[in-house]
N, C-alpha and C positions, 0 to 999 in steps of 0.2 A: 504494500500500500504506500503511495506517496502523497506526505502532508503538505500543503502549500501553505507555505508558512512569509510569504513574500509582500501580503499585505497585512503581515501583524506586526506593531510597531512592536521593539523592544523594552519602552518603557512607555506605560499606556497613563502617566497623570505628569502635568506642572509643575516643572521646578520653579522656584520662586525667579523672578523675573519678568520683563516683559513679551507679550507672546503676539505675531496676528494668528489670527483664529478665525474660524467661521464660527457660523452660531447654527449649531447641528440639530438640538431638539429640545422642544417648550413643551413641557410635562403641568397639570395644574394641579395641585395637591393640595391639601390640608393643614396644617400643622399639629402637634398637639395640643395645642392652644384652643384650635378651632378657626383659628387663621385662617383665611384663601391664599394660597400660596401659588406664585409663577416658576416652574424649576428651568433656569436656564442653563445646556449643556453646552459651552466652548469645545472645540477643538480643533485641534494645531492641524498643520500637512503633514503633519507625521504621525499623527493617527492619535498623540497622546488628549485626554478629555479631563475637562473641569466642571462641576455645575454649582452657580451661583444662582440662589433662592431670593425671590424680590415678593414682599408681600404686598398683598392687593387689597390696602388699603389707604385710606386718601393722607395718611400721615406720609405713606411711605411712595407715594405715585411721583416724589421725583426722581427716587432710584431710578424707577422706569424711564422716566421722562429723557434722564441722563441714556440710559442705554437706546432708547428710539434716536435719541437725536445721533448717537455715533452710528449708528445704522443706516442715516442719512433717511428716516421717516421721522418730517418735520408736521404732518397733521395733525390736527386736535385727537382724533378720533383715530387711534391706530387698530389693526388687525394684526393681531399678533402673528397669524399664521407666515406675513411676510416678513419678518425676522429670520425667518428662515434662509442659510446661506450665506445671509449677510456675514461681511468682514466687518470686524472690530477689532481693535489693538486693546488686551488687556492687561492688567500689574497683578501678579499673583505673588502672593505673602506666605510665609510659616508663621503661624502663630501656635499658641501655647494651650493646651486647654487647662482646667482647672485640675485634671486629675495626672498633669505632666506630661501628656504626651502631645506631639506636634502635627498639625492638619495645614491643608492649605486651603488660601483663600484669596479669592477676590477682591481684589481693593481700591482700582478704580477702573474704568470702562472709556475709552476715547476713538474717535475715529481715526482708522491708518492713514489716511490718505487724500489728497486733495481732490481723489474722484470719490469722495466716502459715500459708502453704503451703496456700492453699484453690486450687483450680482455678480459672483464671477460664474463666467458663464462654462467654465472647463468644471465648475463642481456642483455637482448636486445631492442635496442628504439623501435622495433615496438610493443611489448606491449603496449605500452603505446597508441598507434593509441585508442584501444577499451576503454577508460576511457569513461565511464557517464558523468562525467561535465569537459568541457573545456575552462572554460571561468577562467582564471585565475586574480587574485585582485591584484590591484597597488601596487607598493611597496608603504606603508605611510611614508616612511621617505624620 
């Protein structure tokens, strides 16, 4: 049997740094709170993935506000479905949790580019539907 192992990235999350990224998949979830939550998944051309949670509510609709606009969707009224693809330049951090051990994360969201928020048109998330292996590994940090 031979695994085709040529589209698996070797390290599949964010080192702290600045990344461009598409913006590959908008999950909408709950919190335990009861929260409405936006889950936004980054990721790099090399296949590594981050997701950044924006809650959906009107304290927090500039998070959003901030990440439409680097998407280059300046409308009042966005559809999130088109975030999809979009390039963004983001800063990803290690921080600390309370129990010592180290996660990463999202810290701020800007556009790459002076064509920002154009589609690139060589990529699209539903590629990605047909991967072999989906089961993606923890961040260890």
């Amino acid at each position: 049997m031979i695994i085709d192992l040529s589209r698996v990235p070797s390290r599949m999350y964010l080192d702290a740094g600045t990344h461009n990224v598409h913006i590959f998949e908008i999950e909408f979830t709950e919190a335990r709170t009861g929260t409405k939550m936006m889950a936004i998944t980054f990721k790099s051309d090399s296949g590594a993935k981050i997701t950044d949670r924006y809650a959906l509510t009107e304290n927090a609709m500039w998070k959003i506000k901030i990440l439409t606009d680097a998407a280059g969707l300046m409308e009042k009224k966005v559809d999130t479905s088109r975030l999809l693809g979009k390039k963004v330049c983001i800063k990803v951090a290690k921080q600390e949790a309370a129990d010592g051990k180290f996660y990463s994360e999202v810290v701020s969201v800007w556009p790459c580019s002076a064509n920002m928020g154009q589609k690139d048109e060589t990529y699209d998330p539903l590629d990605e539907i047909a991967d072999p292996i989906d089961e993606t590994p923890a961040d260890p940090f």
